[in-house]
N, C-alpha and C positions, 0 to 999 in steps of 0.2 A: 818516289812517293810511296804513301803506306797507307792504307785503308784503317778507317774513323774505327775504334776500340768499341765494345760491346756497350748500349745502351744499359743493362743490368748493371745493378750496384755492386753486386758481390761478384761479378766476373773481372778478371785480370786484364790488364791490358795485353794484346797479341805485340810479337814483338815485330820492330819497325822494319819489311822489307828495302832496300839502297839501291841506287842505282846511280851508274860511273858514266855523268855527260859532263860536257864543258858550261852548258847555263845551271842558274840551281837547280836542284831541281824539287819537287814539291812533293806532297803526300796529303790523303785525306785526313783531318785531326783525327787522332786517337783519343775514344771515349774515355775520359777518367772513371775512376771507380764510382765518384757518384754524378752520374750522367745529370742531364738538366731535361724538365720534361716538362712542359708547360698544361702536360692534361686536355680533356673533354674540353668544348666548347659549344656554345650556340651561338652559329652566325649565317650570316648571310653570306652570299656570291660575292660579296662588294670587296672588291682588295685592300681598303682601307680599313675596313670592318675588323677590331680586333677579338675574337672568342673570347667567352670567358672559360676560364679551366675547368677540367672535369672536376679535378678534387673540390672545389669550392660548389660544383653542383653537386657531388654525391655527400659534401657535409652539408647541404642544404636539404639533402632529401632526406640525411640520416634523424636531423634537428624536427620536418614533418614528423618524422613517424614516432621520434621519442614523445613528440607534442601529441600527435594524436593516442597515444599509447597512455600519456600521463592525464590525457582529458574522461576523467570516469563518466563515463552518460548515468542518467540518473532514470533510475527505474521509476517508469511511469503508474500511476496508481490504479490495479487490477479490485475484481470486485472479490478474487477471492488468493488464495496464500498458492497455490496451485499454477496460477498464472504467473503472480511475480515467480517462481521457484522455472519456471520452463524461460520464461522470459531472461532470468541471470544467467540461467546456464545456454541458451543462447549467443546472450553477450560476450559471454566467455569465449565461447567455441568461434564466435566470429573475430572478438581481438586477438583471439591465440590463434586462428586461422593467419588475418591480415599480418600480424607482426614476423612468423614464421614464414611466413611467404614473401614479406617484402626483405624479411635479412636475408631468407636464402636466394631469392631473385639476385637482391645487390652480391652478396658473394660469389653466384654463379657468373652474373655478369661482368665482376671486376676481373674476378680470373682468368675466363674467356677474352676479353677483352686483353687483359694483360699479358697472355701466353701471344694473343692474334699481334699486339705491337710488337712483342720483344721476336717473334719468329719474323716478320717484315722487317724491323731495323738491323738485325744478323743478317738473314738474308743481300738486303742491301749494303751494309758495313763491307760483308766480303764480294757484292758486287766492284763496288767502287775500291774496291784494296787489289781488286785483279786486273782493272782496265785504268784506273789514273795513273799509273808508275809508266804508264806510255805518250803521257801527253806532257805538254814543258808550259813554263807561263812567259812573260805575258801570253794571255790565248787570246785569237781573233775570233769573231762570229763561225766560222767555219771549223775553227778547236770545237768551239762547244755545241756547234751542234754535231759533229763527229759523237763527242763524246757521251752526249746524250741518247743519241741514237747506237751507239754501245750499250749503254749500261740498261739500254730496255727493249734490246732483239731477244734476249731469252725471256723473256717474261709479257710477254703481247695476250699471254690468255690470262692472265692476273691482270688486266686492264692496270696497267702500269703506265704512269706519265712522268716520267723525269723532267726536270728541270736544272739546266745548268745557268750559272751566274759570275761573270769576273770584271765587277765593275757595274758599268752600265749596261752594259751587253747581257745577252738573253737568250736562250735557246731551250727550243724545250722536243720531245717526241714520244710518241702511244697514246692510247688511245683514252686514256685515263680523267678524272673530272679535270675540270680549266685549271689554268694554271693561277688565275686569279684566288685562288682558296688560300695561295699563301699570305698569311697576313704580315702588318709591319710589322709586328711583335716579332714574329716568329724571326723573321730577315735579320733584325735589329742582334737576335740575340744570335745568331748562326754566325753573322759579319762581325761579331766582336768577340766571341767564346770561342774558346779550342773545344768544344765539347758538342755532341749529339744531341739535336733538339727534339722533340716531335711534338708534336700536337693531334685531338680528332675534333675536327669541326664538324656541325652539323649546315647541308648541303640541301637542296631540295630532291635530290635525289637520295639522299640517307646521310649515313655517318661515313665520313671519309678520314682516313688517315695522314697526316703531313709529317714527313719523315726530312729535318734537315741537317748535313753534314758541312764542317765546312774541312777544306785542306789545308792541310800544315804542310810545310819544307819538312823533310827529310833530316835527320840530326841530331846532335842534342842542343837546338835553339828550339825547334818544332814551333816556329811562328808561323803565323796567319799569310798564306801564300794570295789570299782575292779570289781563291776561285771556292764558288760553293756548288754542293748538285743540291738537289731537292726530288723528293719523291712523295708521288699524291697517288693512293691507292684505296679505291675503295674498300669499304667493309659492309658490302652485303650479306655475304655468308655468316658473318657475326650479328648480324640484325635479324637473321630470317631463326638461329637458333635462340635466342633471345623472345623473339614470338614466340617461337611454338613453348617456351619454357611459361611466357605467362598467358599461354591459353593452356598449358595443361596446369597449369595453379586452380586458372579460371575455374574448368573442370571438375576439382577434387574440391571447389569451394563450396559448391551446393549439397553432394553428398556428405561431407562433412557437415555440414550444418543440420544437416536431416537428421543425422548419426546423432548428432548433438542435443536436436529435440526429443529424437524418440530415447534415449538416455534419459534426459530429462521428466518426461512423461510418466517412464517406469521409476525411476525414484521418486517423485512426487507425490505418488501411486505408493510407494511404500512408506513415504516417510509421513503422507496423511490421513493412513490407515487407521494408525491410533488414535489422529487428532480426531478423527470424524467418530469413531467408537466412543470417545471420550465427549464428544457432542452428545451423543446421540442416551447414551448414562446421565449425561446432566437434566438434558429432556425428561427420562422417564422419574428422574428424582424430583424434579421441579414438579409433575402432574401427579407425585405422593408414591412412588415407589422406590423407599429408601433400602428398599436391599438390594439394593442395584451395584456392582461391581464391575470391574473390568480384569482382564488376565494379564497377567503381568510376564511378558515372555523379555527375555534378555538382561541386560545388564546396564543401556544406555542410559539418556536425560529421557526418552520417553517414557521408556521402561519405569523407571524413577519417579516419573510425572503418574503415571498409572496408581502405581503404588500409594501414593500422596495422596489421590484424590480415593483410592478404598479405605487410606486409613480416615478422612473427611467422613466418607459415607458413613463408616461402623460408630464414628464420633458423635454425628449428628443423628442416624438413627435411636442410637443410645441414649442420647440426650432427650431427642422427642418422644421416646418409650416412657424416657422419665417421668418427663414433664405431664403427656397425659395422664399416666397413671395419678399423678398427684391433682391431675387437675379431674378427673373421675372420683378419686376419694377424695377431695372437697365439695362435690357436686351431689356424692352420695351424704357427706358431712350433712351439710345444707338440707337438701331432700328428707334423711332424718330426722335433724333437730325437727324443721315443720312440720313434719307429722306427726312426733313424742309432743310438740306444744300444742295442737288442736285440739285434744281433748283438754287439758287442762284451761285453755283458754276458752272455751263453749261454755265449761262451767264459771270462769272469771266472769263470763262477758254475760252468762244469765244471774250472776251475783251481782254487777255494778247496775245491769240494767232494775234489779228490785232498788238496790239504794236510790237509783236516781230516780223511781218515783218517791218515796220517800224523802227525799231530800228537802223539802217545804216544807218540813215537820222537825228537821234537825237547827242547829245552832247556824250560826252564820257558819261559821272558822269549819266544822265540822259538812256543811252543804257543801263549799267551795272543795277538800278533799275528793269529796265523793267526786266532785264532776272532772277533778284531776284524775283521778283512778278510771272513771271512764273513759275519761277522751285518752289517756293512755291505753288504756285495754284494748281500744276501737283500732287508734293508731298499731299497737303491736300484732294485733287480729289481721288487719290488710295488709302489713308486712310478711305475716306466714303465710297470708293466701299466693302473694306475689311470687316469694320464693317457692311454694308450691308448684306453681304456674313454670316460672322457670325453669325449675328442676324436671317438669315434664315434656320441654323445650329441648332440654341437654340430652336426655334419655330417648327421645326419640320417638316418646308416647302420646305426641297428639294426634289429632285426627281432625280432620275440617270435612266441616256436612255441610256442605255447597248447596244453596238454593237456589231458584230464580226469582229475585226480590225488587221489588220495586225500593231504589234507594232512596228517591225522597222521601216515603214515609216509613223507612225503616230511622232514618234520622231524626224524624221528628218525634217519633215514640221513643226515641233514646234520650231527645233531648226534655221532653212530656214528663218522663219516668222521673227522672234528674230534676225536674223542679225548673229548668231554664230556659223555659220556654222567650218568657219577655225579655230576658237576661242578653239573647245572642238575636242577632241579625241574621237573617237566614235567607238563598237565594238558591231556590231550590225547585227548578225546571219540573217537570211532571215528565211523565212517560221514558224517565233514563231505567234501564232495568241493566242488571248484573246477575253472576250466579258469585254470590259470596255467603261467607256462613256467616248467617246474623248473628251470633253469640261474640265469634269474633270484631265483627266489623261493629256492635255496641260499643264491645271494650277498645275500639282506634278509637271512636268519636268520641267517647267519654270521658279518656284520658286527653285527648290533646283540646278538648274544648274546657275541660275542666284544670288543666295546666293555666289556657290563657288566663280564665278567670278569677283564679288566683294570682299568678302572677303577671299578666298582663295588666290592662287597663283600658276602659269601655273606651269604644262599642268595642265588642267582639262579635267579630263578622265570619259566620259558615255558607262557604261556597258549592255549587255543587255544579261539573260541567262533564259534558262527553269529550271524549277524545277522537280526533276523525285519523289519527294515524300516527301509532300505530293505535288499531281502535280497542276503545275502555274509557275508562269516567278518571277524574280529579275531585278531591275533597279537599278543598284549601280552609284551613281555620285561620284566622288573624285578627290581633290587637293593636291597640293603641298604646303601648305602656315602653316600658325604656331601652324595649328589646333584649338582644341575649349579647352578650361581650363577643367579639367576634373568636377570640383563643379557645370560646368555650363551644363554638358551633361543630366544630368538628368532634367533641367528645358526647352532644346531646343524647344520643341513643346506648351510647356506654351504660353498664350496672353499676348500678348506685352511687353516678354523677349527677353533683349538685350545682347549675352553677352559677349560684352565688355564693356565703358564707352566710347570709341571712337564713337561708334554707335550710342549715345543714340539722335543725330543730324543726322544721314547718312538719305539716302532717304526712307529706310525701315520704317515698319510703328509696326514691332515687331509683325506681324499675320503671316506675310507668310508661315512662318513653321505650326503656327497652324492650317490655313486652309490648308495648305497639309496632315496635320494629317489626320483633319477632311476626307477629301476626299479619303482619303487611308480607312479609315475606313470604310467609303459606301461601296466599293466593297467587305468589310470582308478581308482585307489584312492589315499590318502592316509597321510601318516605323519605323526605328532607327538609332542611329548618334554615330559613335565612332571614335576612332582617330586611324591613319596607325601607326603600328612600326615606318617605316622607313620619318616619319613626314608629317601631314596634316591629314584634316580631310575627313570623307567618310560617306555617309549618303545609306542606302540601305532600297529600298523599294519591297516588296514580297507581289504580287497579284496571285488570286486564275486565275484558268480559266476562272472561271464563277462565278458571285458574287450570293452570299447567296438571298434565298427566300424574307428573309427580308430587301433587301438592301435599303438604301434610309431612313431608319425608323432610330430615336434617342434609345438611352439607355432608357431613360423612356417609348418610345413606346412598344421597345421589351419587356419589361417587362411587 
């Protein structure tokens, strides 16, 4: 007989030991070059239970991890750019952990694993090549258990359980898992193949190895003599370094993760350095300080980004230098012309006023002129007072002489003066007091009660109420007429909008409104214009008690 040929693919066949008796005599098969290995398994104690192969579970575990590897998780949404950025680099450092770790696990394990079978089935190949050349076939139960208890008195501290087989007979010895772990699979292909089987089932006691050989005759027939050994050997030792390999993974998972956020943290750190500088310049330019720049250090997209937004800033600075200057020398334009026409116009306006007494004493054709040249002159006269007005608005030249005034009858003497007494409807509480400057607060009431009753339509109704919070008075004026176009509500207080096309001749000069704004706004209160459900427009003005520290001072001052 001759002992079974090496389990490895690329080892040679050993050559066939002979031996000179009268019956044939047998040999264990000799592994061919490419051995048969039936792989890993998960099975139970059950001897009909057939394992499945290892290789089919470690391409099932490879096919996990390409899956888990190819499933990108999707970054959950942080309040700010700092968090996703620690958050990715996380993810990172944890799939490039897990995927490093489970290829080198499987690598280490296969190879361990594959050095632990191929040294067991050598091992045993040249057991059973040194003790079968002494046994003959047919063998009885007392052949084989002879021979079993040969082939595993050297090996009792490797918990080694042989198994011999010829036929139906049985025998087995050591101390090794049962002998039930061989399965049919395995028998099926040992009892029909000249070639080296193994299998590792998985056992309740761990992973065990099944090593099956079967005998050949002696020769060059080297057929299948009936007699098979078998060998069942655990693999503790390959289970216990396999532990400790993935608890020192375990181990190096959480510092590496740490390594990975605080990495993270400090680029984050660097890389939102600029973004927040570049916040924090948009800020100071948005509350008017457009010489605001940022440093431009390196050569990157931020760097770049830097750069971009000083050449915005020097753009738009420039541009707003421009534009006030032009809108200064328009306002000085303006402010001029009004005050070069005042005098010329005092004397216009004490010229038309002699003609229009005279005028009862002229022709027809020549009466009618005259009162055209006054109601012109009068009309051009409140035009330069207005731009006067405003021009002293833009300059920064008013002043509000605050009093404490009883405002119902500072309304009524406004409306008294003005002739419109019977004209308006008036709802006018006693005892509401404010500190407002009555010069100004004539020229609210005067202009917006004198707007409706031009263009409105009776009754025109003047309200007057306290405010309990925040506390101050409302001045609501409103008519009855066709109201104001809703496109045109938003530009009412604008200079010199009209809005209608009717108007764009009436006696108004297209300020009124806006100097009432204006003035509404020195005492820190507000005006606004909307139209009634039940038709007409209604304009309502809300003053404080008392006007703000800074009253009197423009937008540009306060600031």
């Amino acid at each position: 007989m001759r002992s079974a040929g090496p389990p490895r693919a690329h080892r040679d066949r050993a050559p066939c030991p002979t031996r000179t008796q009268a019956p044939p005599t047998t040999s264990p098969a000799a592994a061919p070059a490419d051995q048969e290995a039936t792989g890993d398994s998960e099975a139970t104690t059950d001897a009909e239970a057939v394992a499945d192969q290892e290789t089919t579970a470690d391409k099932g575990a490879t096919a996990e991890q390409e899956a888990a590897v190819s499933r990108r998780p999707r970054l959950p949404s942080f309040g700010g750019l700092r968090g996703r950025m620690v958050l990715a680099f996380a993810l990172v450092a944890v799939v490039s952990a897990l995927g490093t770790g489970a290829l080198t696990f499987r690598e280490a394990r296969n190879g361990l694993l594959q050095r632990s079978q191929d040294g067991v089935v050598d091992q045993f190949r040249d057991e059973v090549g040194q003790v079968v050349p002494g046994f003959a076939t047919p063998a009885d139960q007392d052949t084989l258990t002879e021979l079993a208890s040969r082939l595993v008195s050297g090996h009792r501290a490797q918990s080694w359980r042989v198994v011999a087989t010829y036929g139906a007979l049985r025998a087995d010895a050591g101390s090794g898992p049962a002998p039930e772990l061989i399965g049919r699979e395995l028998r099926g292909r040992v009892e029909t193949h000249s070639v080296a089987v193994f299998q590792r089932v998985r056992a309740r006691s761990g992973t065990v190895l099944v090593v099956g050989l079967p005998v050949t005759y002696a020769g060059g027939s080297r057929g299948l003599s009936g007699l098979s050994v078998y060998l069942i050997v655990p693999q503790s030792g390959e289970e216990a370094y396999v532990a400790a390999l993935v608890s020192a993974v375990e181990r190096a998972a959480l510092p590496s993760l740490g390594l990975a956020v605080l990495l993270a943290l400090l680029l984050a750190r660097g890389v939102l350095r600029p973004v927040r500088e570049l916040r924090g310049a948009q800020r100071r330019m948005a509350e008017g300080d457009l010489g605001t720049r940022l440093r431009v250090q390196g050569s990157d997209e931020l760097a770049g980004l830097a750069g971009a937004f000083n050449e915005t800033a020097a753009a738009l600075e420039k541009s707003v230098a421009e534009l006030r200057r032009m809108e200064a020398r328009a306002r000085r334009f303006a402010a001029d012309v009004s005050h070069e026409l005042r005098t010329p116009l005092a004397a216009m306006t004490a010229v038309t006023d002699v003609l229009a007494e005279e005028a009862p004493r002229f022709d027809e054709d020549t009466a009618d002129a005259v009162r055209l040249v006054t109601e012109e002159t009068m009309r051009l006269a409140r035009l330069v007072e207005d731009l006067m007005e405003i021009s002293r608005f833009d300059a920064g030249a008013v002043e509000l002489h605050a009093d404490d005034l009883d405002l119902a009858e500072s309304v009524r003497r406004t409306l008294s003066t003005r002739g419109w007494t019977g004209r308006v409807e008036t709802e006018l509480p006693a005892g509401v007091r404010a500190r407002v400057d009555p010069r100004r607060l004539d020229v609210v009431v005067a202009n917006l009660v004198g707007n409706a009753l031009k263009h409105g339509a009776a009754p025109v109704r003047l309200a007057l109420r306290p405010l309990p919070s925040p506390r101050g008075v409302e001045i609501e004026v409103s008519d009855r007429g066709p109201g104001v176009p809703e496109a045109a509500l938003p530009h009412l207080f604008d200079r010199f909008f009209k809005a209608g096309a009717a108007r764009t001749r009436s006696e108004s000069s297209g300020l009124g409104l806006a100097i009432t704004h204006e003035n509404v706004r020195l005492h820190g209160g507000d005006v606004t214009a909307a139209n009634r459900p039940d038709g007409g427009a209604v304009f309502t003005v809300r003053l404080p008690l008392a006007p703000p520290e800074d009253a009197g001072k423009t937008p540009e001052a306060r600031a």
